[in-house]
Each structure stands twice: as structure tokens, then as C-alpha cells.
FIZAMAR-955763 format. One line per field, with one value per residue (C-alpha): residue number from 0; chain; x, y, z; residue in three letters. Coordinates in nm, 2 decimals, decimal comma, m for minus. Layout:
BEGIN
num [NUM|...]
chaine [A|...]
xx [X|...]
yy [Y|...]
zz [Z|...]
residu [ALA|...]
END
This chain:
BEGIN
num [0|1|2|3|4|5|6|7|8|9|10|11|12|13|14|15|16|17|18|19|20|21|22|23|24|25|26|27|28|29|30|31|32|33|34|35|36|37|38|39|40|41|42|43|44|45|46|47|48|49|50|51|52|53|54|55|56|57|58|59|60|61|62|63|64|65|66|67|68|69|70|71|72|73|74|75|76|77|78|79|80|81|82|83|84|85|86|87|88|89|90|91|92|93|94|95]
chaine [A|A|A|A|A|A|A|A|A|A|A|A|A|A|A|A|A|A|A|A|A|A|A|A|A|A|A|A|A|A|A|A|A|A|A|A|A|A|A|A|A|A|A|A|A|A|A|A|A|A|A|A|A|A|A|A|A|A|A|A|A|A|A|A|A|A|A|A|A|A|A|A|A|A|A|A|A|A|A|A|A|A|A|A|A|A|A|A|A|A|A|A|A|A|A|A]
xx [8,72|9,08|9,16|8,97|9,10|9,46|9,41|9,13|9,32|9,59|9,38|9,23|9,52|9,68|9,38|9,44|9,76|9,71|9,44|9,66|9,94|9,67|9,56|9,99|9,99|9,70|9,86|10,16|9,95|9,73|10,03|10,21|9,85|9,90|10,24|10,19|9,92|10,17|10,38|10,18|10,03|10,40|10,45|10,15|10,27|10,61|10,72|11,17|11,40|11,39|11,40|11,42|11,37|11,15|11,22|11,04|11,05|10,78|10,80|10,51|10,49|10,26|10,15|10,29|10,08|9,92|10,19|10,38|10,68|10,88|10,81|10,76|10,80|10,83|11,01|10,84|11,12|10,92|11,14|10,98|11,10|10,94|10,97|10,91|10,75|10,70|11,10|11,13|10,94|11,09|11,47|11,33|11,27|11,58|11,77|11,57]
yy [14,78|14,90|14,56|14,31|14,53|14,43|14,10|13,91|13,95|13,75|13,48|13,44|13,40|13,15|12,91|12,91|12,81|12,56|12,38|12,44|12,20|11,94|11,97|11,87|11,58|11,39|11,40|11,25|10,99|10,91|10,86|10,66|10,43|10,39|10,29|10,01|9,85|9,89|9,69|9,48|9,38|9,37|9,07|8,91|8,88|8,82|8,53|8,57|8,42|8,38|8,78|9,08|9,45|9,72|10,02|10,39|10,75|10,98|11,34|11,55|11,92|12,14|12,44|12,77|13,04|13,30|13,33|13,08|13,21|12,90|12,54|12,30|11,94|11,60|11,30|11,00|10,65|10,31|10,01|9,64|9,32|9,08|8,70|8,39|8,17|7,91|7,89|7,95|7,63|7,42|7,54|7,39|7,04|7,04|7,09|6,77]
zz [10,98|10,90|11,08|10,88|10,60|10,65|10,80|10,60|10,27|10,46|10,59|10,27|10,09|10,36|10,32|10,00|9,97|10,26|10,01|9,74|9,96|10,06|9,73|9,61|9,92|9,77|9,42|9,59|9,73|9,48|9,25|9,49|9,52|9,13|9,06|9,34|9,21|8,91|9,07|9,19|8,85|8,71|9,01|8,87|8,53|8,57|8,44|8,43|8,64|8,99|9,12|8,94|9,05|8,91|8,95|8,84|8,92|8,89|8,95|9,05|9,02|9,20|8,94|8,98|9,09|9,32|9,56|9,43|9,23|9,24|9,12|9,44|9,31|9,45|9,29|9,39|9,37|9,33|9,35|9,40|9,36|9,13|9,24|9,01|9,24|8,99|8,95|9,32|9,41|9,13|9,29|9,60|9,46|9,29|9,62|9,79]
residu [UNK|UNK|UNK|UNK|UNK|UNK|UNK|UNK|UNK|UNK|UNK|UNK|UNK|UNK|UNK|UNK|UNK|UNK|UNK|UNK|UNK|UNK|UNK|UNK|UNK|UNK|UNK|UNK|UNK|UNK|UNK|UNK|UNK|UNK|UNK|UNK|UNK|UNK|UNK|UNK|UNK|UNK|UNK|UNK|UNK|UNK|UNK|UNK|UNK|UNK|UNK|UNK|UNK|UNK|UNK|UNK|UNK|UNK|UNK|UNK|UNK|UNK|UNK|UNK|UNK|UNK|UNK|UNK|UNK|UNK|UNK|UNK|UNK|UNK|UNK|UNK|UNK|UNK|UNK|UNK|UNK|UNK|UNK|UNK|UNK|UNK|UNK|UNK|UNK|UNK|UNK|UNK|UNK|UNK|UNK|UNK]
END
């Protein structure tokens, strides 16, 4: 009994801050997910000259608790470049 007394408190509070992390991962991913079909729609409507770069940050911040007495955060870069293939395929007849 003195046993489970000192240990299960322990476990209990590692699981929770393992589900807590997996919990901070999937946010990371799921934001990720977002801002590429971001990107992705931003290449579908993109209408400028021949390339052009996007680029976004977005910062994620796991909330502070429990055993947690410091901010964990991730900053998440997004950069894609954005082609014109309209102007792309008229720059190729022009050099025939």
C-alpha cells in the first residue's frame, strides 16, 4: 500500500503530461495541415508575375499548467512559392 501510495501519484501525473504533449503535437500538425492548404489556395488564385514566395509564421503555445511552470511553444515557418503558370507558358512561346 505505502508503495502504490508513492508511486501511483507519479504515474498518474506522467500520463498526464504525456497526453498533455500528444495533445501539443497534433496542434502542431493540425496547424501545419491548415496553413498548406493555405498555400495551396493562395497558388490557386495567384494571378502576379511569373513566381512569388509566401511566406507565414505561426506560433503555437501549449498552455501552462499542472506541472508545467514554463511556456513550451513552437513556431511553425511556412514558405511556398506561388507560380503563374499562365505567364510561365506565354514566356515559353515567346522564346520559340
Amino acid at each position: 500500500m505505502v508503495e502504490a501510495a508513492i508511486s501511483l501519484p507519479l504515474i498518474i501525473i506522467t500520463a498526464m503530461l504525456m497526453i498533455r504533449l500528444f495533445v501539443f503535437y497534433l496542434d502542431i500538425l493540425t496547424t501545419g495541415i491548415k496553413e498548406h492548404r493555405e498555400a495551396m489556395k493562395m497558388q490557386d488564385a495567384y494571378s502576379g508575375v511569373m513566381m512569388h514566395t509566401y511566406e507565414t509564421e505561426k506560433e503555437i503555445v501549449m498552455l501552462r499548467g499542472g506541472v508545467l511552470k514554463r511556456n513550451v511553444s513552437k513556431t511553425i515557418n511556412i514558405k511556398a512559392y506561388l507560380i503563374n503558370e499562365d505567364f510561365l507558358v506565354r514566356s515559353g512561346e515567346a522564346l520559340d
